[in-house]
C-alpha positions as MATLAB code, in Angstrom:
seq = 'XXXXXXXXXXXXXXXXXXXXXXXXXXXXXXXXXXXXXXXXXXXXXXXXXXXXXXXXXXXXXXXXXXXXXXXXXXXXXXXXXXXXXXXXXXXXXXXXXXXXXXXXXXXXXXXXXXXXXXXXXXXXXXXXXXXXXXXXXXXXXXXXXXXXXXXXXXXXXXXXXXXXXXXXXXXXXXXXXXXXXXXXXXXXXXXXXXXXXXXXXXXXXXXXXXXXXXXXXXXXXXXXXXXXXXXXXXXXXXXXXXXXXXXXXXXXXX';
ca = [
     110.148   97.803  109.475;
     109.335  101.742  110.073;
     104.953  100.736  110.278;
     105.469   97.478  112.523;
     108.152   99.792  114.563;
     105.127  102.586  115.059;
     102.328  100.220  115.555;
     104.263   98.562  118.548;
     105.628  101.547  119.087;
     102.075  102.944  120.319;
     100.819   99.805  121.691;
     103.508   99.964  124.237;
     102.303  103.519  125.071;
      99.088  101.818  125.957;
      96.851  102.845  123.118;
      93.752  100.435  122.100;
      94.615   98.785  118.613;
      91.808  101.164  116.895;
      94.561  104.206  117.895;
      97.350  102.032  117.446;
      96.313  101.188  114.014;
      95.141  105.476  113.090;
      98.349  106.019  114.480;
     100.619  103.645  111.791;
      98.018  104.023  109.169;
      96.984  100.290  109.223;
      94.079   98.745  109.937;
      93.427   97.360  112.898;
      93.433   93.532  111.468;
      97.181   94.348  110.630;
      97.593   96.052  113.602;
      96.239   93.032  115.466;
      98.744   90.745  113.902;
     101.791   92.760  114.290;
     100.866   92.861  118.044;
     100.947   89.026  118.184;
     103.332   88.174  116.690;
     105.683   90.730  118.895;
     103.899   89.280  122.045;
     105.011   85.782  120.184;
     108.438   86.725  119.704;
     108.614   87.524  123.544;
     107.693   91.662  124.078;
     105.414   92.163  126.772;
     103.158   95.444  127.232;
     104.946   96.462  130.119;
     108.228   96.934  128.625;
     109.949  100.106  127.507;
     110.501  101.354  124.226;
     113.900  100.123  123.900;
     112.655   96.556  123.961;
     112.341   97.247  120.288;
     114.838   96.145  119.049;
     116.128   95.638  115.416;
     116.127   92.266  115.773;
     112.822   91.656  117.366;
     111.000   93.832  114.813;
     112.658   91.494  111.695;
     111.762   88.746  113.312;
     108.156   90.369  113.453;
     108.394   91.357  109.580;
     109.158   87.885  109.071;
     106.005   86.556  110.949;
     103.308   88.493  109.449;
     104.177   88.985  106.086;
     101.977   88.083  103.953;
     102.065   86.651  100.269;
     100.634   88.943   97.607;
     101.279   88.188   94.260;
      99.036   91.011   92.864;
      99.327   93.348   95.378;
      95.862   92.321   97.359;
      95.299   89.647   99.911;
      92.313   87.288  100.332;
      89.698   89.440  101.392;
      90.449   91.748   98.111;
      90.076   88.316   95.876;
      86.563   87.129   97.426;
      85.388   90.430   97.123;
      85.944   90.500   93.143;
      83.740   87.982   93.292;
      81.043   90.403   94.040;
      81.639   93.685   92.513;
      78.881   93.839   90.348;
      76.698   93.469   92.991;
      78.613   95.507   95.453;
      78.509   98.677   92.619;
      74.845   98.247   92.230;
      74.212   98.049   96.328;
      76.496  101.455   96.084;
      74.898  102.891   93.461;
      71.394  102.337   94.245;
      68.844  103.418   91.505;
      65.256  101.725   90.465;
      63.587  102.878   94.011;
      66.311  101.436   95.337;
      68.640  103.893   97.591;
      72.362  103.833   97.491;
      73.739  101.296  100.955;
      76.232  102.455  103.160;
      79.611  100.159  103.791;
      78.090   99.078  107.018;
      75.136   97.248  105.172;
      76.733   96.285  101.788;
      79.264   94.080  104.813;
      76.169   93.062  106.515;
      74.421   91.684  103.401;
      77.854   90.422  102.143;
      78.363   88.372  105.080;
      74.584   86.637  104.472;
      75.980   85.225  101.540;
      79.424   83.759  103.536;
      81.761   86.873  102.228;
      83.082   88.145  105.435;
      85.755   90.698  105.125;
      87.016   93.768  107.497;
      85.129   96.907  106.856;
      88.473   98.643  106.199;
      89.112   96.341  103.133;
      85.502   96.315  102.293;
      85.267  100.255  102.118;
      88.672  100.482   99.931;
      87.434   97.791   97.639;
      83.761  100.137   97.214;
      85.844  103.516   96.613;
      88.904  102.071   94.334;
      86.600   99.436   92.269;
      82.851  100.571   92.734;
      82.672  104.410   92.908;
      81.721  104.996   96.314;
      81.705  108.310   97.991;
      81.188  108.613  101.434;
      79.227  111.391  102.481;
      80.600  114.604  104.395;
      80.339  114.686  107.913;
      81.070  116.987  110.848;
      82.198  115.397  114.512;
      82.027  117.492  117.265;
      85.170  116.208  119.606;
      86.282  117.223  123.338;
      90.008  118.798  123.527;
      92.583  116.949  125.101;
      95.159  117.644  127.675;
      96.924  120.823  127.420;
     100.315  119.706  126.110;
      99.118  116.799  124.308;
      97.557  117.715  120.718;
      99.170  120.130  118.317;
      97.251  120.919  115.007;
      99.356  121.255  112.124;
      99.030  122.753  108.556;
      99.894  124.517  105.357;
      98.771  128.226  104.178;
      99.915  130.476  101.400;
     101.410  133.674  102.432;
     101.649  135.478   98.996;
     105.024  135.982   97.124;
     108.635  137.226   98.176;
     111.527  138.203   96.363;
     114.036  135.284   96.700;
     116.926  137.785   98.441;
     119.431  134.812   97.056;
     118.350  134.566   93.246;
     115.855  137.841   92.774;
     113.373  135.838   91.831;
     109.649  135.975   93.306;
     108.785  132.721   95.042;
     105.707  131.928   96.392;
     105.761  131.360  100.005;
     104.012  129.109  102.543;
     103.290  129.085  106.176;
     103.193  126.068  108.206;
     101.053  126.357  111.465;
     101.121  124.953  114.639;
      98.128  124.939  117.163;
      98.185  123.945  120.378;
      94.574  122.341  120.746;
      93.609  123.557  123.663;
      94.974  126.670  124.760;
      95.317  127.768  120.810;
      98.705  129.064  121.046;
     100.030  129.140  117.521;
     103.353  129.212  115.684;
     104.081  129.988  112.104;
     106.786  129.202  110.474;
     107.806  130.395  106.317;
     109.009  128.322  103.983;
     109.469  128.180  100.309;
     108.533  124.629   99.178;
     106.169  122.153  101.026;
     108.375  119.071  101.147;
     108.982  116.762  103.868;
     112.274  118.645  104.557;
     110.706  121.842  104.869;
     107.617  120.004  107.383;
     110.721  118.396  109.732;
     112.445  121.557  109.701;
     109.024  123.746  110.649;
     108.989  121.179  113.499;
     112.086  121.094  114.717;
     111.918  125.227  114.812;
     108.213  124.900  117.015;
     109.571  122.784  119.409;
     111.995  125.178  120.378;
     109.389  127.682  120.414;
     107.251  125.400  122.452;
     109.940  124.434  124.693;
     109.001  120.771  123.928;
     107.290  118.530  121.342;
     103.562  117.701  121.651;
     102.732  114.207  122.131;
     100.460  113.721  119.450;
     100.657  116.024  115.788;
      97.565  115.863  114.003;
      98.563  116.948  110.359;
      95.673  118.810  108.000;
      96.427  115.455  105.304;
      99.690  117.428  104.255;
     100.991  115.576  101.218;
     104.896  115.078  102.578;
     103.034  113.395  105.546;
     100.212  111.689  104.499;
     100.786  110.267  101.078;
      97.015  108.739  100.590;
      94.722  110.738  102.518;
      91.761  108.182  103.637;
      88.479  108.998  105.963;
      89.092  105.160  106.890;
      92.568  103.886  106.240;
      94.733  106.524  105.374;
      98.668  106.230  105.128;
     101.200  108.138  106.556;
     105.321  108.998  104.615;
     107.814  106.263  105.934;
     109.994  109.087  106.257;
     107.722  111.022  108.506;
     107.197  107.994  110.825;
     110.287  107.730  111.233;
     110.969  110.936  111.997;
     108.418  110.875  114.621;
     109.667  107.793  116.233;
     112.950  110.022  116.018;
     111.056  112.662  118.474;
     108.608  110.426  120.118;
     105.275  111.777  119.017;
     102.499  110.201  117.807;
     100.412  111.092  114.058;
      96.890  111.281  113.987;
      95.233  112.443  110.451;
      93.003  114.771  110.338;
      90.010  112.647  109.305;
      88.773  113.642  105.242;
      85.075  113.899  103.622;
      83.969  112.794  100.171;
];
């Protein structure tokens, strides 16, 4: 309920489905299909975000669900099919150099296996040990007001005025992308509680929320940091639905 709430969440905010989809932590297939079947069930784009409803969402659930009896869906079974050869196209070796994602789907779809590249590159990493290789994107800031970096550093230890003991203690940060105005805020443990409580405390400091956090892959929010697909806490999404902001991963190398 919580990921179909967030993708239509952003599509309403008028967001292609490839940001929709980073946003939720789907791919943009799923992302694709929750959007129909909303626009199915009667929401149009021009609607408000009270339009979603409990009801309409369920009714959404219901649509798209799909039926996985071992936890993967079509494209995962056709690609078992050709692991072997998928491992050995990742692998390389002979004179043969190692193919990216991008041509292992190209070559797979000679031989009638089309699948999404999102499926196609979890399938190589979980199944065929592939690694993709590090990378560094130069982007343009944003609007001021509109992106807000966020992560974890370690302070050092404190004596624990409440039990005496020494505790180590970290410091959650807040950046303001563009004008680089930061916030810090101390905190014993790294848990989800201690992330929405760090938040709540910069927006005061802020005198608003951001409209888009873009967590350093901090384990209470992202729970399987992915360069392509990765997924975000249910508890944090909700959360942010809570606020209104939008999550965008800081993106991870090999």
């Amino acid at each position: 309920m919580v990921e179909v709430f967030e993708v239509l969440r952003a599509w309403l905010a008028g967001l292609g489905l490839r940001k929709v989809a980073e946003r939720a932590g789907v791919d943009r297939k799923t992302a694709r299909r929750y959007v129909a079947a909303a626009e199915a069930a009667g929401l149009s784009r021009d609607a408000g975000v009270e339009a979603l409803t409990d009801e309409l969402v369920g009714v959404v659930v219901e649509a798209v669900r799909p039926a996985r009896p071992n936890g993967h869906g079509a494209s995962w079974e056709l690609l078992l099919a050709h692991e072997e050869q998928i491992s050995a196209w990742v692998k390389g070796g002979d004179g043969a150099e190692p193919l990216s994602i991008v041509k292992i789907e190209e070559l797979l779809a000679r031989q009638g296996c089309v699948v999404s590249y999102r499926t196609l590159h979890r399938f190589a990493v979980e199944r065929c040990g592939f690694r993709p290789k590090r990378t560094t994107v130069r982007v343009a800031d944003g609007e001021p007001g509109v992106e807000c970096q966020v992560d974890f550093a370690q302070m050092g230890y404190l004596t624990d005025p409440e039990t005496g003991r020494r505790r180590k203690v970290h410091a959650l940060i807040f950046t303001a992308v563009v004008s680089r105005h930061m916030f810090v805020w101390l905190t014993y443990s790294q848990t989800l509680v201690a992330v929405i409580a760090g938040c709540e405390a910069a927006w005061r400091f802020f005198g608003g929320a951001f409209k888009v956090l873009i967590p350093d892959n901090l384990k209470p929010v992202v729970t399987d940091a992915d360069a392509v697909n990765p997924t975000l806490n249910v508890g944090w999404l909700d959360y942010a639905q809570h606020v209104g902001f939008g999550t965008d991963p800081a993106r991870i190398g090999a």
